[in-house]
N, C-alpha and C positions, 0 to 999 in steps of 0.2 A: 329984228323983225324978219320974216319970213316972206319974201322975194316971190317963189312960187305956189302955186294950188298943191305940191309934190310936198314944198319943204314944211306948209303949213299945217299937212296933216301928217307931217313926222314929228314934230313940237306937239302936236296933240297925243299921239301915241307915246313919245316919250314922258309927256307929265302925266299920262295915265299909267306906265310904266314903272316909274319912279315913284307913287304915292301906293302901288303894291307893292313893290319890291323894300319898298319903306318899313311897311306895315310886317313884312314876311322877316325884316331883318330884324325891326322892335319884338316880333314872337321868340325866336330863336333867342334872341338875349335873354327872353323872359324865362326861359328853360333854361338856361346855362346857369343865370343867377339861382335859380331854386336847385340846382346842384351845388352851386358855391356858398348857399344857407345851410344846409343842410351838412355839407361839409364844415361850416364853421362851429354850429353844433354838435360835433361830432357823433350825428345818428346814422350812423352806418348804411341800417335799414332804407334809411329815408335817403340818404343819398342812393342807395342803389335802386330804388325804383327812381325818383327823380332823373339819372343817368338813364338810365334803359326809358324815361318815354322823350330826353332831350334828343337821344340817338338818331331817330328816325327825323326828326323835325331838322336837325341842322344835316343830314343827309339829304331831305328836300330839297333843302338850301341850295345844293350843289346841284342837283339835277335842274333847279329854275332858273341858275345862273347868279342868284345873287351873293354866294360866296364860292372860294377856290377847293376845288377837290382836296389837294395835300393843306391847307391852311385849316379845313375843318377835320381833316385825319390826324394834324397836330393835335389842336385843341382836345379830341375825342380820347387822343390818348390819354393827354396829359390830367383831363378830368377822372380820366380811369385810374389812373396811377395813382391819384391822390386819394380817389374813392377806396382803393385796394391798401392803400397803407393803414387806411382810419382801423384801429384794431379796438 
């Protein structure tokens, strides 16, 4: 429980925090899975636009703090790689 008028509206701001940054990390997943569909059908097409509109959404990511710069430069790779093999 929250001791001060200070600590009590940083418990407010952080659960108002946490149910966007929730929300912003359930979207990102939802773009990365519709690359990882799309990759397991192997439609090419479909995964390269899928990739190219995840790209920006988990680059947000990084810019609002809810994920690590190099940890979505991994992933971004590594879905590219795999986009780039589907022949």
């Amino acid at each position: 429980m929250a001791n001060s008028p200070q600590s009590a509206k940083r418990a407010r701001q952080n659960e108002r925090r946490f149910e966007i940054n929730k929300a912003r990390r359930s979207r990102i997943r939802t773009f990365v899975r519709k690359v990882e569909e799309a990759i397991a059908s192997g439609d090419k097409d479909a995964a390269q636009t899928a990739l190219r509109v995840a790209q920006p959404e988990m680059m947000r990511g990084v810019t609002k703090g809810v994920a690590h710069k190099n940890t979505v430069a991994r992933k971004l790779s590594r879905l590219s790689g795999r986009v780039k093999a589907l022949a």
